[in-house]
N, CA, C and O atoms as CSV, one atom per row, in Angstrom:
chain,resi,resn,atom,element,x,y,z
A,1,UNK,N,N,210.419,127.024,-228.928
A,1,UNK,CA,C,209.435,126.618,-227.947
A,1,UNK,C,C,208.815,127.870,-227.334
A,1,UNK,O,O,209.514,128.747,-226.826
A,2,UNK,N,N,207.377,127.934,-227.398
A,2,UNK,CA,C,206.648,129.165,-226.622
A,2,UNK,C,C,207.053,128.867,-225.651
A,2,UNK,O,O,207.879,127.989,-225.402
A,3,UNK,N,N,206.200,129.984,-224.562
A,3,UNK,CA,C,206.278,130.379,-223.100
A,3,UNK,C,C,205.423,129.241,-222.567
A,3,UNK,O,O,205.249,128.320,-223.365
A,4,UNK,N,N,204.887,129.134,-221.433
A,4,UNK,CA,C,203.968,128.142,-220.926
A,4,UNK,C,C,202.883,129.692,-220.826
A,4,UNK,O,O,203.005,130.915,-220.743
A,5,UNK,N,N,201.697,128.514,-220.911
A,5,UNK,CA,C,200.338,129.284,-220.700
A,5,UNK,C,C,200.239,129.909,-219.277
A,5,UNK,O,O,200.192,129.023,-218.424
A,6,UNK,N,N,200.194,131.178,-218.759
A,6,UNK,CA,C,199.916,131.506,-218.051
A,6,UNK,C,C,198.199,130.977,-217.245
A,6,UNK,O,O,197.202,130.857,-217.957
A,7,UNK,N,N,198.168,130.788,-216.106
A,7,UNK,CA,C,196.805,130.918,-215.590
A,7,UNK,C,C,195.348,132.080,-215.554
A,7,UNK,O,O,195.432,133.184,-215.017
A,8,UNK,N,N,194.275,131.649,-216.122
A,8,UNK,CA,C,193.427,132.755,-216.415
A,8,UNK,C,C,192.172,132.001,-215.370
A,8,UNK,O,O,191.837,130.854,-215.075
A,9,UNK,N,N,191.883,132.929,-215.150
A,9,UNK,CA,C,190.622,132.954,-213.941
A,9,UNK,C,C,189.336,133.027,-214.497
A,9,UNK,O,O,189.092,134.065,-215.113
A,10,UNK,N,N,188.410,132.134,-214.428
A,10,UNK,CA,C,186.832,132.043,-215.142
A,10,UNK,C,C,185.952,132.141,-213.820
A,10,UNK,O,O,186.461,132.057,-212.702
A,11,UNK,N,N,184.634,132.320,-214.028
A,11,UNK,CA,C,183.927,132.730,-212.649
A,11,UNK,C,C,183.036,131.421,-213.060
A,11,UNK,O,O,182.466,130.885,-212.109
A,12,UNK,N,N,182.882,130.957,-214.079
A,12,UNK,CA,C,182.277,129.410,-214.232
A,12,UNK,C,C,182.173,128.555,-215.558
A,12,UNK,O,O,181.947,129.187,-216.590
A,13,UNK,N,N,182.284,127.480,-215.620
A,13,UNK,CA,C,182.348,126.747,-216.432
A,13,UNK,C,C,180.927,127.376,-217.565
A,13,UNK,O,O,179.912,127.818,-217.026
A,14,UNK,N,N,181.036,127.337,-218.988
A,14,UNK,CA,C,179.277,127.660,-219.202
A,14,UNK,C,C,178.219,125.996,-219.252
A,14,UNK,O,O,178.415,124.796,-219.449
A,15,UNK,N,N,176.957,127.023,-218.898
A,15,UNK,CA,C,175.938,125.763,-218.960
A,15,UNK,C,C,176.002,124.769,-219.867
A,15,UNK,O,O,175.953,123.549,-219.705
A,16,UNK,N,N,176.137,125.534,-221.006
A,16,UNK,CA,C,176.185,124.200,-221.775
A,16,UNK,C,C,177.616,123.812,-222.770
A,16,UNK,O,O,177.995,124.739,-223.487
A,17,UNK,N,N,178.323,122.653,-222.835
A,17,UNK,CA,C,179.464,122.623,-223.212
A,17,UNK,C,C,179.613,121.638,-225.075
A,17,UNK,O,O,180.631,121.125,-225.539
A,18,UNK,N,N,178.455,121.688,-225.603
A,18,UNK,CA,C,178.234,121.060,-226.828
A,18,UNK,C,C,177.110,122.376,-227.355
A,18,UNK,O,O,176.184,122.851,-226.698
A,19,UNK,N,N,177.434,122.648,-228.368
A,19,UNK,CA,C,176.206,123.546,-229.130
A,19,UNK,C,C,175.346,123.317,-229.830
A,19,UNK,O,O,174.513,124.190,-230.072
A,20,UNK,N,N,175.289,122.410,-230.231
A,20,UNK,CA,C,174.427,120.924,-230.821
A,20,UNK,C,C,173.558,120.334,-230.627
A,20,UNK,O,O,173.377,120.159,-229.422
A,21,UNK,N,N,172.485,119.660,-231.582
A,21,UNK,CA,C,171.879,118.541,-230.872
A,21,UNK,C,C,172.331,117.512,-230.426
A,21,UNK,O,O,171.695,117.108,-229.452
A,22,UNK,N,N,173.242,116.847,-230.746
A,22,UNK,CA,C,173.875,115.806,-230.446
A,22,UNK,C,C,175.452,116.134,-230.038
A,22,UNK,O,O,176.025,117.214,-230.181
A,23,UNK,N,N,175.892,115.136,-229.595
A,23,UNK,CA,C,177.171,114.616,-228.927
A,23,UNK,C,C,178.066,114.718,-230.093
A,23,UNK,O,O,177.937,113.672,-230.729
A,24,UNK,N,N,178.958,115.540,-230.693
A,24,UNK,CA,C,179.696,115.411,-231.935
A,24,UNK,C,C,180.944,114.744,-232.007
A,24,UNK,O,O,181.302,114.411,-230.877
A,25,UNK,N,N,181.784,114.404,-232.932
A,25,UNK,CA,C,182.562,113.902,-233.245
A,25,UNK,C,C,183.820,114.920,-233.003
A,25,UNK,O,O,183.755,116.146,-233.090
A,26,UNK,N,N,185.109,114.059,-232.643
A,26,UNK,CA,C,185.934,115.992,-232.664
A,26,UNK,C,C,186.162,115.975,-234.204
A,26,UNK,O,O,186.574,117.107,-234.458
A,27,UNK,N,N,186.117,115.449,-235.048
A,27,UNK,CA,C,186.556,115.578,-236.703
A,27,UNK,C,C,185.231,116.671,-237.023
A,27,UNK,O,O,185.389,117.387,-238.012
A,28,UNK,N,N,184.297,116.789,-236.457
A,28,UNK,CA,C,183.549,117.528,-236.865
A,28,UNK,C,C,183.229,119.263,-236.043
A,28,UNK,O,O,182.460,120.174,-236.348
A,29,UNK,N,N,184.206,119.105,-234.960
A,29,UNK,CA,C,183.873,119.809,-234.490
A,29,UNK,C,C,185.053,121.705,-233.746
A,29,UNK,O,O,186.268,121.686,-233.553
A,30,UNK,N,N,184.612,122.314,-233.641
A,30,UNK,CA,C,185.330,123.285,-233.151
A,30,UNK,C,C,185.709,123.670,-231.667
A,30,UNK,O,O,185.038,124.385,-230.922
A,31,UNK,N,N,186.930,123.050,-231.377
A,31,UNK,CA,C,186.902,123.404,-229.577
A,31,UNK,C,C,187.388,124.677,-229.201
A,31,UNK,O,O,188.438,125.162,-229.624
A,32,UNK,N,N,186.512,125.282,-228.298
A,32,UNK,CA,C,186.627,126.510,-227.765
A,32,UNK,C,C,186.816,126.306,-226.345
A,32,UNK,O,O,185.939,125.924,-225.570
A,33,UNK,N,N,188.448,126.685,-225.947
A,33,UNK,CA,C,188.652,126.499,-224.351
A,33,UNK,C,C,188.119,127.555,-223.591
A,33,UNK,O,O,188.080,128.739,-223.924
A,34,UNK,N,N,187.634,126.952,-222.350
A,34,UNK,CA,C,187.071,127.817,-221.487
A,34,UNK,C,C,187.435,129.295,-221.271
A,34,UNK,O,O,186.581,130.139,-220.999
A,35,UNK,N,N,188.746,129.569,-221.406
A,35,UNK,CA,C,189.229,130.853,-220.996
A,35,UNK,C,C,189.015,131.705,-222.219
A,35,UNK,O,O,188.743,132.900,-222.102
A,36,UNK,N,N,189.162,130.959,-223.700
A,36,UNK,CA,C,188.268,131.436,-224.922
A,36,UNK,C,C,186.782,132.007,-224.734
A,36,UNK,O,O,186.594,133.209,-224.920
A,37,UNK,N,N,185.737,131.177,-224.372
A,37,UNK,CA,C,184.605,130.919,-223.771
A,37,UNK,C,C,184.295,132.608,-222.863
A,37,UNK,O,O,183.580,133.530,-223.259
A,38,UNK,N,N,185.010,132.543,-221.750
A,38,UNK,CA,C,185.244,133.396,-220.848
A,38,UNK,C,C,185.700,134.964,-220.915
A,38,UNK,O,O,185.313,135.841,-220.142
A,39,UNK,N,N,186.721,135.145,-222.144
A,39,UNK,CA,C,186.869,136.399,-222.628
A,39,UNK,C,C,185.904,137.017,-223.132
A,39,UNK,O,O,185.666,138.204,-222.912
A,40,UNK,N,N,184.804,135.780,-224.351
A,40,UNK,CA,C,183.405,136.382,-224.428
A,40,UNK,C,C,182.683,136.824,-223.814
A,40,UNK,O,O,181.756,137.601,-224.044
A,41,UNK,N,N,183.034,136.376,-222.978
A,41,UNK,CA,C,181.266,136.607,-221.928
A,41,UNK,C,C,181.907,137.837,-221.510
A,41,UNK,O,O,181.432,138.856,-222.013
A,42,UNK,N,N,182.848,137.977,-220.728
A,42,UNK,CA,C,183.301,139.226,-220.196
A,42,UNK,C,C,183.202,140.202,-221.188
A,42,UNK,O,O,182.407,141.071,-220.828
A,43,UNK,N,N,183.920,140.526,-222.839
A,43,UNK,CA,C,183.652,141.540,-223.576
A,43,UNK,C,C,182.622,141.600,-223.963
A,43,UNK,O,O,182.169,142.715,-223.707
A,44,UNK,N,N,181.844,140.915,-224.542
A,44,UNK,CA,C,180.395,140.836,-224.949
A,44,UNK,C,C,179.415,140.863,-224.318
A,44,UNK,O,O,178.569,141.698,-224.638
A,45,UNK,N,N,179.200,140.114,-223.373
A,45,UNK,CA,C,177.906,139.490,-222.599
A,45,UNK,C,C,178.001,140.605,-221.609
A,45,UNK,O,O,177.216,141.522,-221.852
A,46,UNK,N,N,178.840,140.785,-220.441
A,46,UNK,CA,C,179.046,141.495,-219.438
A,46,UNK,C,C,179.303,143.160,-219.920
A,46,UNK,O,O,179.088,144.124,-219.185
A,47,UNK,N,N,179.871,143.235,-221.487
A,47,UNK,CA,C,180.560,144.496,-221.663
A,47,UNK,C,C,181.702,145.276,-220.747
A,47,UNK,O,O,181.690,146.471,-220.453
A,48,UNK,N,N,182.421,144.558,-220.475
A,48,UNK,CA,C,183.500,144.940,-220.002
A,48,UNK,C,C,184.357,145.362,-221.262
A,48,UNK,O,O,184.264,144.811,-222.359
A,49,UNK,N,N,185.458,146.729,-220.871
A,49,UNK,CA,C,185.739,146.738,-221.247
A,49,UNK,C,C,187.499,146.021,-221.444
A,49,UNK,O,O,188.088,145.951,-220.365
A,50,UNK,N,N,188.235,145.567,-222.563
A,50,UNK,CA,C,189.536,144.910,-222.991
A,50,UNK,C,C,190.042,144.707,-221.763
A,50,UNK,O,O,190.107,143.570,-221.295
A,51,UNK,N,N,190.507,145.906,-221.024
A,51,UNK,CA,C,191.478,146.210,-220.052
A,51,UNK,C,C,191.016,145.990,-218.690
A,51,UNK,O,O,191.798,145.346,-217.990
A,52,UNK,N,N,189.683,146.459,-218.026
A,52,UNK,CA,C,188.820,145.246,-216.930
A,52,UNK,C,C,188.379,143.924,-217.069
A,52,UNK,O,O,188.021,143.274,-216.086
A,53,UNK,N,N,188.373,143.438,-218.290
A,53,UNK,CA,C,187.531,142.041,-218.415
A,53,UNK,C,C,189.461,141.893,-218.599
A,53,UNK,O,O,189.866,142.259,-217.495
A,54,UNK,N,N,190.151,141.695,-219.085
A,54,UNK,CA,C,191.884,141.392,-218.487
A,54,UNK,C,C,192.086,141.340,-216.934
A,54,UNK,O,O,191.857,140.251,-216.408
A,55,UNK,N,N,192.328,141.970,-216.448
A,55,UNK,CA,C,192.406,142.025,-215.363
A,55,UNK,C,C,191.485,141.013,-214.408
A,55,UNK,O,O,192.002,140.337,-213.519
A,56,UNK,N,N,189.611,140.987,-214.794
A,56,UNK,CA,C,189.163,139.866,-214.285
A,56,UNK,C,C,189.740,138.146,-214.435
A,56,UNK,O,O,189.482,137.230,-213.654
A,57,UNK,N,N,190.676,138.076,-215.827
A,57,UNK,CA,C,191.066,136.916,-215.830
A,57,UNK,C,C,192.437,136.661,-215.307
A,57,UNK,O,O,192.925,135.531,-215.291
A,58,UNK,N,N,193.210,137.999,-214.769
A,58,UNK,CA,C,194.399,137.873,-214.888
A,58,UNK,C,C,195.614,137.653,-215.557
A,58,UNK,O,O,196.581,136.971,-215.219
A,59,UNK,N,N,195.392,138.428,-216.693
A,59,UNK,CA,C,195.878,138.293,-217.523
A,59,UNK,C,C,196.000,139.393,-218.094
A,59,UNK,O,O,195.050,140.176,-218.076
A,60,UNK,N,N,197.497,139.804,-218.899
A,60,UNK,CA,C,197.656,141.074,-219.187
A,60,UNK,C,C,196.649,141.255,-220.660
A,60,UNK,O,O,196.157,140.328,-221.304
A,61,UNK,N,N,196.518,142.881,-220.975
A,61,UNK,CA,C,195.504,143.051,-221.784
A,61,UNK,C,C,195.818,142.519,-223.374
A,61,UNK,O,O,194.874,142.090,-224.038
A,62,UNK,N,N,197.153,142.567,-223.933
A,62,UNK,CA,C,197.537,142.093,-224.951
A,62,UNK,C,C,196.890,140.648,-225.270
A,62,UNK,O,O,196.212,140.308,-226.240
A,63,UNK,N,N,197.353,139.838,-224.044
A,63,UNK,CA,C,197.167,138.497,-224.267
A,63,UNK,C,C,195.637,138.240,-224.105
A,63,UNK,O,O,195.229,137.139,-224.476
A,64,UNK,N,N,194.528,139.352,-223.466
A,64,UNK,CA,C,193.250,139.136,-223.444
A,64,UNK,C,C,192.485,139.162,-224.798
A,64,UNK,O,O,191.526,138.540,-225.255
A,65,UNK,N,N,193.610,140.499,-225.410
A,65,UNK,CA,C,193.395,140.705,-226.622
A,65,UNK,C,C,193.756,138.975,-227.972
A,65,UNK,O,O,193.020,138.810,-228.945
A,66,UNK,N,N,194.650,138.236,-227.737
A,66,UNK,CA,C,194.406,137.637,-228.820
A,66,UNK,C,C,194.004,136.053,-228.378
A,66,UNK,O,O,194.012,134.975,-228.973
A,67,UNK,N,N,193.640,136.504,-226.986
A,67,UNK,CA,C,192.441,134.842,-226.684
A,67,UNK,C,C,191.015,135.353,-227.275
A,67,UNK,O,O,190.482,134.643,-228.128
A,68,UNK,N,N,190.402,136.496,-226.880
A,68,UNK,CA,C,189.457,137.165,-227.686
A,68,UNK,C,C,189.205,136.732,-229.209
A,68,UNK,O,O,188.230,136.111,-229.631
A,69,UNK,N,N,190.317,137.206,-229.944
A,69,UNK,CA,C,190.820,137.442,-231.284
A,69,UNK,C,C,190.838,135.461,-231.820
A,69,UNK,O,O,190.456,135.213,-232.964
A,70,UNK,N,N,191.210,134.477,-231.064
A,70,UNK,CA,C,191.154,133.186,-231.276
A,70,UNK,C,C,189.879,132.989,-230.955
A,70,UNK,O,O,189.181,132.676,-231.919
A,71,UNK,N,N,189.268,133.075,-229.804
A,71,UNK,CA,C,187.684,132.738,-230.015
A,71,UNK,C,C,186.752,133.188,-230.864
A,71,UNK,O,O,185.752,132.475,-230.950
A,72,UNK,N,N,186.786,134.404,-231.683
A,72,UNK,CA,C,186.562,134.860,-232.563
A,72,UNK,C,C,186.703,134.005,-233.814
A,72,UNK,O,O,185.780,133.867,-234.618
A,73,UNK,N,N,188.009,133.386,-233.956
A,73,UNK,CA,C,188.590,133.270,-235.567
A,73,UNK,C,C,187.375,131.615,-235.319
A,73,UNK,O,O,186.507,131.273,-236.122
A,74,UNK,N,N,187.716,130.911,-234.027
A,74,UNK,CA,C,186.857,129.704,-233.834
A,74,UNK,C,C,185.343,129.618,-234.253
A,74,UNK,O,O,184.903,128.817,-235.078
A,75,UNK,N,N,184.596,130.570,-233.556
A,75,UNK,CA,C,183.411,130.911,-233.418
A,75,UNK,C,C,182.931,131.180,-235.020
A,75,UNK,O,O,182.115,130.592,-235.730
A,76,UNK,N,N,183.689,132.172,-235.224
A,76,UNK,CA,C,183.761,132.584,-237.380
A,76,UNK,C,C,183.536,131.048,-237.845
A,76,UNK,O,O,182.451,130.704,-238.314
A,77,UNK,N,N,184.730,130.043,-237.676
A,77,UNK,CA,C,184.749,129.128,-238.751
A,77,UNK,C,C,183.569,127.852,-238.012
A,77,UNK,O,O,183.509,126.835,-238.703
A,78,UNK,N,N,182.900,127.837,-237.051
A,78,UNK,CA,C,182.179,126.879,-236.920
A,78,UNK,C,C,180.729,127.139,-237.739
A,78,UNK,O,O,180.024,126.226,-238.169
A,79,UNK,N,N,180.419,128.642,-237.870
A,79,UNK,CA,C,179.259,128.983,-237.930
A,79,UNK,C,C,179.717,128.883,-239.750
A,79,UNK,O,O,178.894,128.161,-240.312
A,80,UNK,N,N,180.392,129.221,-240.368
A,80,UNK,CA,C,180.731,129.247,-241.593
A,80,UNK,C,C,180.540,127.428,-242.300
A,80,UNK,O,O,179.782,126.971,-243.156
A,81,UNK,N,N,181.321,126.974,-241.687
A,81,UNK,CA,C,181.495,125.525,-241.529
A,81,UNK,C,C,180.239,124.537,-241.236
A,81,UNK,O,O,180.146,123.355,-241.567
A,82,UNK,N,N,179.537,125.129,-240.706
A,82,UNK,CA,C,178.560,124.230,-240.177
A,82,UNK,C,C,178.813,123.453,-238.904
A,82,UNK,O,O,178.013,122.626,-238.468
A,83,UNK,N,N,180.015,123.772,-238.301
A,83,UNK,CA,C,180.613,122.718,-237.170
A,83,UNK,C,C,180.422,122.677,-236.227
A,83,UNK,O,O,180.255,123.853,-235.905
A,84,UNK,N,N,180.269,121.926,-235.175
A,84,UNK,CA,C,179.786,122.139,-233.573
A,84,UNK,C,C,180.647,122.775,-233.000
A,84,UNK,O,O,181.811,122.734,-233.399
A,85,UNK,N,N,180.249,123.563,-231.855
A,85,UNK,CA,C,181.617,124.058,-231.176
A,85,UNK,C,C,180.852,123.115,-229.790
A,85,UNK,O,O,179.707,122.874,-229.408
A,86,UNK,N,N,182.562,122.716,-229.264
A,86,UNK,CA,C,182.560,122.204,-228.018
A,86,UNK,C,C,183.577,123.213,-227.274
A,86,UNK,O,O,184.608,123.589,-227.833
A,87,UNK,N,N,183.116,123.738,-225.619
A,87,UNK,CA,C,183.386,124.139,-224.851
A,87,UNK,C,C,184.685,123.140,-223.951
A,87,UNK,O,O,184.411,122.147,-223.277
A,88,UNK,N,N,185.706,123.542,-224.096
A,88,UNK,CA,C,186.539,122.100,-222.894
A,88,UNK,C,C,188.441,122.584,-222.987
A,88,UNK,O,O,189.187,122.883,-223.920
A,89,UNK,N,N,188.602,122.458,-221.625
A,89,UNK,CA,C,189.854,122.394,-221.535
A,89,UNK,C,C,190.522,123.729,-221.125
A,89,UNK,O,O,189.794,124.690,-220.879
A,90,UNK,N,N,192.139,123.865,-221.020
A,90,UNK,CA,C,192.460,125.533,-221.307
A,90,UNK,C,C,193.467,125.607,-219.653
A,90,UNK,O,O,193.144,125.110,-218.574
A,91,UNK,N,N,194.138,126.035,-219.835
A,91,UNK,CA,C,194.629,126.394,-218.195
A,91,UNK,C,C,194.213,127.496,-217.568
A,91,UNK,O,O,194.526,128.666,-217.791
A,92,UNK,N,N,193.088,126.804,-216.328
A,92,UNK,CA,C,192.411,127.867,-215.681
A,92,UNK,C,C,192.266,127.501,-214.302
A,92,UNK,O,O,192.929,126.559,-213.868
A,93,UNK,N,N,191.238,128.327,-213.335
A,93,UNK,CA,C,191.278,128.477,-212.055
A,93,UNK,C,C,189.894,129.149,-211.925
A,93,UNK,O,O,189.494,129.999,-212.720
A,94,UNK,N,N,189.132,128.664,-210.768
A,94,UNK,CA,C,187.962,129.310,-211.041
A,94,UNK,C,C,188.030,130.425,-209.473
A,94,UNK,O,O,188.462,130.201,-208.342
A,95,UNK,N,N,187.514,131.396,-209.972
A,95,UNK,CA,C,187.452,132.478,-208.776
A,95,UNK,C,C,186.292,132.158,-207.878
A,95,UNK,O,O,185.197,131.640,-208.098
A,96,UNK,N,N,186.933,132.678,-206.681
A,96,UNK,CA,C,185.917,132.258,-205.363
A,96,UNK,C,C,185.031,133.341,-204.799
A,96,UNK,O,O,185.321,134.342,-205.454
A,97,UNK,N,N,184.126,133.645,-203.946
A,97,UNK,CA,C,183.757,134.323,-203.198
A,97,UNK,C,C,184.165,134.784,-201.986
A,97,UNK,O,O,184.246,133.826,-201.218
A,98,UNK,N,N,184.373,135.507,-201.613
A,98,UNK,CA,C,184.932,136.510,-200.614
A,98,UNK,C,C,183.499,136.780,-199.179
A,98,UNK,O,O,182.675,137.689,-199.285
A,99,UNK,N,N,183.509,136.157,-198.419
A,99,UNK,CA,C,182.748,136.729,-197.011
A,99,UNK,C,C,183.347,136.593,-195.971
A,99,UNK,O,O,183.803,135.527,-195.558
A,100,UNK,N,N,183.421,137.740,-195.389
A,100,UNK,CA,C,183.972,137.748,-194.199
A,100,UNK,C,C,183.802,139.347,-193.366
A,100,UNK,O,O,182.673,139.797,-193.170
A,101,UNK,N,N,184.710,139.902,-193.044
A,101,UNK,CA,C,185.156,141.238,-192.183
A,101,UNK,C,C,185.818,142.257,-193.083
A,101,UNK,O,O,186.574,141.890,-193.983
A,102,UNK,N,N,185.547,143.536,-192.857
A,102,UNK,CA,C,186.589,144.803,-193.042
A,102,UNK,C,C,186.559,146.062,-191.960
A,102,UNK,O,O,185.542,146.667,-191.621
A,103,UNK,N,N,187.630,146.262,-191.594
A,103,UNK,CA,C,187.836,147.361,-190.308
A,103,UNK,C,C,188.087,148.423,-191.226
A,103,UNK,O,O,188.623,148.401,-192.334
A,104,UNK,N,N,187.340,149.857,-190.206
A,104,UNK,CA,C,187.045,151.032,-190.898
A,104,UNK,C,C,188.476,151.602,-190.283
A,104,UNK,O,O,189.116,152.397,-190.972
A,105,UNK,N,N,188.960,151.208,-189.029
A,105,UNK,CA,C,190.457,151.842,-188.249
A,105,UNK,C,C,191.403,151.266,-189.384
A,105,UNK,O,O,191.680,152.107,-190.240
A,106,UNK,N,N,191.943,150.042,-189.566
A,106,UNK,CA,C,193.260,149.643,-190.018
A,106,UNK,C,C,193.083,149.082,-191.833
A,106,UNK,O,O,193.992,148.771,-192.602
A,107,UNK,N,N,191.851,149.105,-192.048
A,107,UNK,CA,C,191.687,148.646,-193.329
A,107,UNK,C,C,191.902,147.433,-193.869
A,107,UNK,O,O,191.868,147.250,-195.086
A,108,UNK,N,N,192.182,146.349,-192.862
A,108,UNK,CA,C,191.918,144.685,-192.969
A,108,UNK,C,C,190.982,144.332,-193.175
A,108,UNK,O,O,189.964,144.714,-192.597
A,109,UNK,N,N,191.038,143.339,-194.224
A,109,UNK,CA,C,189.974,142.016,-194.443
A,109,UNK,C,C,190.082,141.105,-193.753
A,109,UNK,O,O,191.285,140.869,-193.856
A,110,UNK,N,N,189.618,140.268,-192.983
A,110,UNK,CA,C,189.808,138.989,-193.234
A,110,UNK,C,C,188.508,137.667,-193.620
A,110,UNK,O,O,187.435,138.051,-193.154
A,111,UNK,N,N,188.427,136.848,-194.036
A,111,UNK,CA,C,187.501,136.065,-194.881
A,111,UNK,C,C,186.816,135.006,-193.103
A,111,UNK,O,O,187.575,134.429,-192.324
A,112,UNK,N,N,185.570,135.067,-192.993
A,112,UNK,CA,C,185.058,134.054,-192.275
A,112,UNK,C,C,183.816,133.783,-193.073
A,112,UNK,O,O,183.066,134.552,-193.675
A,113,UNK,N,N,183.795,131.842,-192.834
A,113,UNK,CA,C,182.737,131.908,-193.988
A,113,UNK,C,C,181.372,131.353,-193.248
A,113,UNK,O,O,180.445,130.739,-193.776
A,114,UNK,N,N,181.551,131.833,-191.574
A,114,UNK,CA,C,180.285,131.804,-190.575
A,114,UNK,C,C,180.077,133.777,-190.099
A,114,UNK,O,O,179.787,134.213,-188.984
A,115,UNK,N,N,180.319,134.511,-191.247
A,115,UNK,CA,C,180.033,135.927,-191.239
A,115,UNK,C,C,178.440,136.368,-191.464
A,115,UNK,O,O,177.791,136.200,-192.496
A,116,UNK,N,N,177.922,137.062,-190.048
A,116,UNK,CA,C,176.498,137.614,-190.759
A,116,UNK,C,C,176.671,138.876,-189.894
A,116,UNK,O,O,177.446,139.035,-188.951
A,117,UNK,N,N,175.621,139.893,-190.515
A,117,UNK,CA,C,175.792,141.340,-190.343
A,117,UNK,C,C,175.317,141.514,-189.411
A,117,UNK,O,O,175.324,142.719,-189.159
A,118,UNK,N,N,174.596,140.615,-188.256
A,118,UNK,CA,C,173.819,140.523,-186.910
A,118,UNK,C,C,175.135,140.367,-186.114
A,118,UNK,O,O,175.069,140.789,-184.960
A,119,UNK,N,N,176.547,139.741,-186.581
A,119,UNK,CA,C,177.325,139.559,-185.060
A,119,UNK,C,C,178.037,140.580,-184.690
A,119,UNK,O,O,178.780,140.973,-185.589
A,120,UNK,N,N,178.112,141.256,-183.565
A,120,UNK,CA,C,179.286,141.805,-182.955
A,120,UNK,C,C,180.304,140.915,-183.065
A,120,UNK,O,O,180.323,139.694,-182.904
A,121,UNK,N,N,181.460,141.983,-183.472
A,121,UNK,CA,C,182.984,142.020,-183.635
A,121,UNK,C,C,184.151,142.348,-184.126
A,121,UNK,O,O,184.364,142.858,-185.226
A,122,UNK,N,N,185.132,141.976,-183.084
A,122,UNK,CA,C,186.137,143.481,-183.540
A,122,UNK,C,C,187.292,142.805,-183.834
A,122,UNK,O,O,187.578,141.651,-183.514
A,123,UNK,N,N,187.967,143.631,-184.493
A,123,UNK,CA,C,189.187,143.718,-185.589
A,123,UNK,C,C,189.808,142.613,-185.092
A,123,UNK,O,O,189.794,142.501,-183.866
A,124,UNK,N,N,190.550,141.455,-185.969
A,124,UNK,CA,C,191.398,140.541,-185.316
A,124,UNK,C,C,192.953,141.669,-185.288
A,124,UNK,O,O,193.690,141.737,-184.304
A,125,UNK,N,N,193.150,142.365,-186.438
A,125,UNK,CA,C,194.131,143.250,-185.937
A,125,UNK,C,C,194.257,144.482,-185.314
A,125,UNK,O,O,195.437,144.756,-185.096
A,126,UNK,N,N,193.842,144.923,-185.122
A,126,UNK,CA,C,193.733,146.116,-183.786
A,126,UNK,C,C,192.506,146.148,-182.685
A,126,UNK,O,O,192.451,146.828,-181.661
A,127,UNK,N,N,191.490,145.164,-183.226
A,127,UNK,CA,C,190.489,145.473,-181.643
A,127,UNK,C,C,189.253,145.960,-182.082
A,127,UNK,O,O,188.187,145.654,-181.548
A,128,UNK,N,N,189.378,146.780,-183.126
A,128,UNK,CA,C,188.517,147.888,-183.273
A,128,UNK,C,C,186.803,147.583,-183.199
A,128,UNK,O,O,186.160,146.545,-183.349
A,129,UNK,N,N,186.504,148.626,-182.975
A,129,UNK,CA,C,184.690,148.153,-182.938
A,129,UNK,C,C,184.059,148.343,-184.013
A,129,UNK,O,O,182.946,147.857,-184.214
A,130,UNK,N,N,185.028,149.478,-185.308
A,130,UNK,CA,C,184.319,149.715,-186.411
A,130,UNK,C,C,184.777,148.550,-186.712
A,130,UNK,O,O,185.892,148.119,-186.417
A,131,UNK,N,N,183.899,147.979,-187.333
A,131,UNK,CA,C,183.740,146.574,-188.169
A,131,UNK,C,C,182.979,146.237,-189.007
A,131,UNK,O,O,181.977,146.113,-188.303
A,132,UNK,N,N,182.514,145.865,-190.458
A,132,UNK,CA,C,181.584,145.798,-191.144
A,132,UNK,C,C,181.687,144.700,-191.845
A,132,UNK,O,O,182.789,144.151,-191.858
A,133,UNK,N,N,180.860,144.258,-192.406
A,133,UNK,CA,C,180.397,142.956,-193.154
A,133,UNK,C,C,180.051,143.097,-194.379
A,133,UNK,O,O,179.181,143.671,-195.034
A,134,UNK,N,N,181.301,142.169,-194.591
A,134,UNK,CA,C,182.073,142.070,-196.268
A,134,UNK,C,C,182.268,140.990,-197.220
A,134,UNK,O,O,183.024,140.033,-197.057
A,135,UNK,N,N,181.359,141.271,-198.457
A,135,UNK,CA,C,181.342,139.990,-199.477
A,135,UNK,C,C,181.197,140.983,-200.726
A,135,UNK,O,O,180.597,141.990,-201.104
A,136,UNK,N,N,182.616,139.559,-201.309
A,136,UNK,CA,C,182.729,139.901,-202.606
A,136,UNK,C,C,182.503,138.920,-203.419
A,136,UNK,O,O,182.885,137.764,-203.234
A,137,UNK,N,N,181.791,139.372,-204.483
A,137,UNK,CA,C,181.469,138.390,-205.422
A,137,UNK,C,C,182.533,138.375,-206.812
A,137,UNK,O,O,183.130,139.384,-207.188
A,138,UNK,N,N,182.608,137.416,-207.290
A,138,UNK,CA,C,183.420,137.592,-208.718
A,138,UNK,C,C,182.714,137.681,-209.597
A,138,UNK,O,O,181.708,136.975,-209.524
A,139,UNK,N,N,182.854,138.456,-210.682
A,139,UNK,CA,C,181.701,138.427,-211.491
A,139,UNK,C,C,182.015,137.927,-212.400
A,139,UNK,O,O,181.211,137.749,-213.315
């Protein structure tokens, strides 16, 4: 018995989840799970490289390496095949956005999601007045 699938982090489902004109059959077709899906975009599309586009999914680089290496072997035999690929499934988690606070004194974040760069305010942990306005995006 393998391990259980670890959790991998996608920043979004893709637009479109059939490659096709039509709605296919699964006898006809090639499923590519999202986190498959997702290693692409990160090595290819984004150009990240193995070991940052890993890390964006959470996931160590080996194992980025042969979800890669499976979307690949998929992608190969649909286009060879003639077969639809459908997008679906996979154990994942989608990453969020980050807005809120960071203090220049103690080096805390914390997330408020009524944050704009017009308000005064200071550190929930030390007070401080350096304070700046902080958003992170996932990419």
């Amino acid at each position: 018995m393998g391990r259980r699938t670890r959790m991998r982090f996608v920043k979004r489902t893709p637009n479109n989840f059939y490659f096709s004109e039509t709605v296919p059959s699964e006898d006809i077709s090639i499923i590519l799970t999202v986190s498959e899906f997702e290693a692409m975009r990160l090595k290819h599309y984004v150009n990240l490289n193995q070991k940052d586009a890993a890390e964006k999914m959470g996931v160590s680089q080996p194992t980025f390496s042969r979800i890669l290496e499976n979307s690949h072997t998929k992608i190969t035999q649909a286009l060879i095949e003639g077969k639809t690929i459908i997008v679906s499934g996979g154990n994942i988690n989608y990453k969020r956005g980050f807005i809120g606070y960071g203090c220049l004194e103690c080096n805390s974040e914390w997330e408020d999601e009524s944050a704009s760069k017009d308000q005064k305010i200071f550190c929930l942990k030390c007070n401080s007045e350096r304070v700046y306005y902080l958003v992170k995006e996932p990419l």
